[in-house]
C-alpha positions as CSV (number, residue, x, y, z in Angstrom):
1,X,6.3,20.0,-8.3
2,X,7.4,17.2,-10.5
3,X,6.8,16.1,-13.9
4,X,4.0,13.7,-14.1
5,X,5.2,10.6,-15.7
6,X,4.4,9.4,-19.4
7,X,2.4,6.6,-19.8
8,X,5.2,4.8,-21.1
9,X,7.4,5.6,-18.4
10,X,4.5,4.7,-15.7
11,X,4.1,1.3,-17.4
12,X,7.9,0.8,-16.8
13,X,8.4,2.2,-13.1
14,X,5.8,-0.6,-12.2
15,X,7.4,-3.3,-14.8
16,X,10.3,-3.5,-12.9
17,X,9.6,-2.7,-9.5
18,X,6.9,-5.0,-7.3
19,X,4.3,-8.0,-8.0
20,X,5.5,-7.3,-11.7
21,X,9.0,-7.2,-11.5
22,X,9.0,-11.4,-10.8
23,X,6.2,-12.2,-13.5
24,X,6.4,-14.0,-16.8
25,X,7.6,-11.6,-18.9
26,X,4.7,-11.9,-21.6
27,X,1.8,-11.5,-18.7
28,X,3.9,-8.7,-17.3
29,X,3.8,-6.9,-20.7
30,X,-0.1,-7.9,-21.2
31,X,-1.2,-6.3,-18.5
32,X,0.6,-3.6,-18.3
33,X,-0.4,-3.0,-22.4
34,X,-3.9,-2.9,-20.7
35,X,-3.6,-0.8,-18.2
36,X,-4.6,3.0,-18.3
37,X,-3.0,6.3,-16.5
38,X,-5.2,8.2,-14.2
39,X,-4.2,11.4,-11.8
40,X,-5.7,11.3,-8.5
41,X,-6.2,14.3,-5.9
42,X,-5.0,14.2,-2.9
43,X,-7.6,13.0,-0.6
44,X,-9.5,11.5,-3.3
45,X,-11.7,8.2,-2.3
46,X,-11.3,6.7,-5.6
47,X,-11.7,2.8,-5.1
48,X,-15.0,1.9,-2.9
49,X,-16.0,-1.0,-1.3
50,X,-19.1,-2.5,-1.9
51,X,-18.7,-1.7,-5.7
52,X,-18.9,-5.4,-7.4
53,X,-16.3,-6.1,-10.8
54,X,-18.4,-3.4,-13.2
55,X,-17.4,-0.7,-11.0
56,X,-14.5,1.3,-10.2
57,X,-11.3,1.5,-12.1
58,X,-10.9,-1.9,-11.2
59,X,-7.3,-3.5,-10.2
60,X,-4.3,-0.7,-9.8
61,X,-1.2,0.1,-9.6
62,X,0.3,3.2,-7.7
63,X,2.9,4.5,-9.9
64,X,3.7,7.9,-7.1
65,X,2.2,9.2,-4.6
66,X,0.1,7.0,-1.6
67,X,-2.5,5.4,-0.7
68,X,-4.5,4.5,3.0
69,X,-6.6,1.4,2.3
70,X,-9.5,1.1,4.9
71,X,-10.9,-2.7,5.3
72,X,-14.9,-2.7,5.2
73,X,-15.1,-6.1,6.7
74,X,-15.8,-4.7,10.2
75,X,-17.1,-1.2,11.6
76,X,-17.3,2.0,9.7
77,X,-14.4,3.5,11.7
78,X,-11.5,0.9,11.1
79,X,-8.6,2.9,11.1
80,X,-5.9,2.7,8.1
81,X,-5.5,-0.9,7.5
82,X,-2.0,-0.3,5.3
83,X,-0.3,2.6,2.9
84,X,0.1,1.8,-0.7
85,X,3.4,3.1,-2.1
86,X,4.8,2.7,-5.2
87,X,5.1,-0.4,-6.6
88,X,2.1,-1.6,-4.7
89,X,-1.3,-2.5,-6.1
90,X,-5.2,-3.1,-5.1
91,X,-8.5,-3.7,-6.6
92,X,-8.2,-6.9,-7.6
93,X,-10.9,-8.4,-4.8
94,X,-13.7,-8.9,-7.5
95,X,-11.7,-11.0,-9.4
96,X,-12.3,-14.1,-6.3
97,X,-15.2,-12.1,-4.6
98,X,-18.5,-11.0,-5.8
99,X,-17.8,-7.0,-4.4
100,X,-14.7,-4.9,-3.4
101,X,-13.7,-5.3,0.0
102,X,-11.7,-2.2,1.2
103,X,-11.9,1.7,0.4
104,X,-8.6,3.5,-0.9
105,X,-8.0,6.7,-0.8
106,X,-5.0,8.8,-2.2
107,X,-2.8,10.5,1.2
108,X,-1.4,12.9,-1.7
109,X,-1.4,13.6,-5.3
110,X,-0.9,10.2,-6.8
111,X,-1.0,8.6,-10.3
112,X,-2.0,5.0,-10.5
113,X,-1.9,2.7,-13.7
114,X,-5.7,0.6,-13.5
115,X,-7.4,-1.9,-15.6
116,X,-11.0,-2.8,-15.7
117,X,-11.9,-6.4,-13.9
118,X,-13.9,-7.3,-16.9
119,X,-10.3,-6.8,-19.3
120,X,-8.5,-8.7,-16.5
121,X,-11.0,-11.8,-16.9
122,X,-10.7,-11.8,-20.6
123,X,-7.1,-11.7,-20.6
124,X,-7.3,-15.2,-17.9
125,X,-9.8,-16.6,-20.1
126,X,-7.6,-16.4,-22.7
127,X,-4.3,-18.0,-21.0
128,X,-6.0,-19.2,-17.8
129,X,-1.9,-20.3,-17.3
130,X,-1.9,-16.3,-16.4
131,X,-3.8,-17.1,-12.8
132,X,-0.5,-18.3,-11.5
133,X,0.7,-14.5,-11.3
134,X,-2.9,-13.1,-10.1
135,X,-2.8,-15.8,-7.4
136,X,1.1,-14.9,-6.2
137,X,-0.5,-10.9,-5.9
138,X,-3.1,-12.3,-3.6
139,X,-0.6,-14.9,-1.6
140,X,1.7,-12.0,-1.5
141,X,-1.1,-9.4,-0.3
142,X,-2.2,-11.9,2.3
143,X,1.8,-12.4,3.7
144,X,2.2,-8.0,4.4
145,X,-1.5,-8.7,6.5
146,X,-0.1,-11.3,8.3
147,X,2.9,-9.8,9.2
148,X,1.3,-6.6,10.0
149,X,-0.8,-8.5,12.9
150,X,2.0,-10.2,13.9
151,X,3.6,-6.9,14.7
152,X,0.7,-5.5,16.1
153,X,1.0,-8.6,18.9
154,X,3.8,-6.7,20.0
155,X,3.5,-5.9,23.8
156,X,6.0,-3.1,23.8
157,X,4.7,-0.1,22.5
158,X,8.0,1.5,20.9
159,X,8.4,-1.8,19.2
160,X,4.9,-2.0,18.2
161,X,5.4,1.7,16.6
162,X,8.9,0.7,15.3
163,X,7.5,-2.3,13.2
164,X,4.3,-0.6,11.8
165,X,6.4,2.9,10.5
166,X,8.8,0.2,9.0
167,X,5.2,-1.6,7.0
168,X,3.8,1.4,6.2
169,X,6.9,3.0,4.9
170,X,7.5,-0.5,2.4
171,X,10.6,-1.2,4.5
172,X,9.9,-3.7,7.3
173,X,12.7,-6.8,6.1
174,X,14.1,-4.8,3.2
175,X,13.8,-2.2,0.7
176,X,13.9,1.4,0.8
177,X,11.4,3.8,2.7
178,X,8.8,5.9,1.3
179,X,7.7,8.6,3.6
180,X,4.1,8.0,5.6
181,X,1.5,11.2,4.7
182,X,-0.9,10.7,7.4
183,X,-1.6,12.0,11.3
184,X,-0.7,11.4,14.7
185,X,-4.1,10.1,15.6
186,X,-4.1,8.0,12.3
187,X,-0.8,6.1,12.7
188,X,-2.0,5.8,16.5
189,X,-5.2,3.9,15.5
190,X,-2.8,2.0,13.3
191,X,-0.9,0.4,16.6
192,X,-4.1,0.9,18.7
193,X,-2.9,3.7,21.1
194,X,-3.8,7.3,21.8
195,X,-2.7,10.2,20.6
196,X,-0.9,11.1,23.4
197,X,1.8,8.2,24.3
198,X,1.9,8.1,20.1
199,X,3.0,11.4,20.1
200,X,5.8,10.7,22.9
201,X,7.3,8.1,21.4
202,X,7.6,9.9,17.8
203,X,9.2,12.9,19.8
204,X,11.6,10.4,21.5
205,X,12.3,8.7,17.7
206,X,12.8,12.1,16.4
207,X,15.4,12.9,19.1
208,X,17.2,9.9,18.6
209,X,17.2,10.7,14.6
210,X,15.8,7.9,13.7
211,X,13.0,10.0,11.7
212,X,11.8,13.5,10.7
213,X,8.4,14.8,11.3
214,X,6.3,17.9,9.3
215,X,2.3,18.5,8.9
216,X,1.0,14.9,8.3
217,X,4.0,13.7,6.8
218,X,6.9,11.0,8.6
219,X,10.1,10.5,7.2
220,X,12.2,7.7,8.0
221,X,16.2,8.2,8.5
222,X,17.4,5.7,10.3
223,X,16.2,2.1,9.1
224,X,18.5,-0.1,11.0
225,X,18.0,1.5,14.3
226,X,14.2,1.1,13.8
227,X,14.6,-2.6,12.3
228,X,16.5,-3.3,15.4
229,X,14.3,-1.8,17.9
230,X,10.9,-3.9,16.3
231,X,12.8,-7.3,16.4
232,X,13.9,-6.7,20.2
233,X,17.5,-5.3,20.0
C-alpha cells in the first residue's frame, strides 16, 4: 500500500497538474492555501446531489485514487456519467446553481483536497478578477461532456468502446492513462450496450493487447492502437 501523501505534497501534485496547472499563479496558491486533505473509502458516496452550497465538502480536488460521478438531472439509474482521476475536480455546481447536481463516489481508496463553497465565495468576493479561473473549470468541464456525447454518437460499437475507455482513463487526445476501477456492466451502461457484446469486445481488446483486465479494474496498454481505432483507423 502506498504512503498517503502530505498535505503539502497533495497541494503540489494538484498545483501542477490540471485546471491549476494554467492558473494565475496567486489564485492557484489561494486556493490551494484553502483547501483541506480528506481520505475517502473505497465506495464511499461522499459528494451528494441535492445538497445546496452549506453542504458537503464543497469544490474538490482528487489528489489519488477515482471517482464515478453520477448526473441527477435525469432518472435514478443513470449510469456513470465520467471517472475523476487525478488532477480532476468537482463540486463546484453551487457556486452558479442553487444545489449540487451530480453524486460522486470514490471507485477506490482516494484522497481529495476540498474547500467549502462559502470560503470559495469569499475568496471571489475579494478579487472578483479570480472568476476568470472558476469560469475556465466550468468551460473546461463542459468541453470533456461534450466530447464524451460526441463519442457516444459513434455507430460502431468497438469505436464507441475505444473512445469512452480512452475519457475515462484521462487519455482521449493526450495525456497518460489512469486505470478504470469499475465493472463490465458499468462501463457497458457507459456506451449503452449489454453486458454481453461489452464483454466480447474487451476479450477481443485484451487479445489484441491493447489492455489488461482483473476484478473491476481496466488497464490500458496500448494508447495508440485504441486512439486509432475511436477516430476510424
Amino acid at each position: 500500500m502506498s504512503t498517503p501523501l502530505t498535505p503539502d505534497a497533495a497541494r503540489a501534485l494538484l498545483g501542477s497538474r490540471g485546471w491549476l496547472s494554467a492558473v494565475p499563479a496567486d489564485f492557484r496558491d489561494a486556493f490551494l492555501g484553502a483547501c483541506r486533505p480528506r481520505s475517502i473509502a473505497a465506495g464511499e458516496l461522499f459528494s451528494l446531489a441535492g445538497d445546496d452550497a452549506a453542504a458537503g465538502l464543497g469544490i474538490y480536488g482528487v489528489v489519488s485514487g477515482q471517482v464515478a460521478v453520477t448526473s441527477a438531472m435525469n432518472s435514478a439509474d443513470a449510469p456513470v456519467a465520467l471517472l475523476f482521476n487525478p488532477g480532476d475536480w468537482g463540486g463546484y455546481a453551487p457556486l452558479i446553481r442553487p444545489v449540487r447536481l451530480a453524486n460522486s463516489r470514490a471507485t477506490t481508496a482516494t484522497m481529495i483536497l476540498h474547500v467549502s463553497i462559502a470560503e470559495v465565495r469569499r475568496m471571489l468576493a475579494d478579487r472578483p478578477d479570480w472568476w476568470q479561473p472558476v469560469a475556465t473549470l466550468t468551460f473546461e468541464a463542459g468541453l470533456v461532456y461534450a466530447r464524451i456525447a460526441v463519442d457516444l454518437l459513434l455507430n460502431r460499437t468497438d469505436r464507441r468502446l475505444a473512445a469512452i475507455l480512452l475519457h475515462q482513463a484521462g487519455c482521449r487526445h493526450a495525456g497518460q492513462p489512469a486505470d478504470l476501477h469499475l465493472s463490465q456492466i458499468e462501463l457497458a451502461e457507459m456506451i449503452n450496450l449489454s453486458r454481453y457484446p461489452t464483454r466480447r469486445l474487451l476479450a477481443a481488446f485484451e487479445e489484441r493487447g491493447w489492455l489488461a483486465q482483473s476484478y473491476r479494474r481496466i488497464s490500458i496498454l496500448d494508447l495508440a492502437q485504441l486512439r486509432r481505432l475511436a477516430d476510424g483507423g
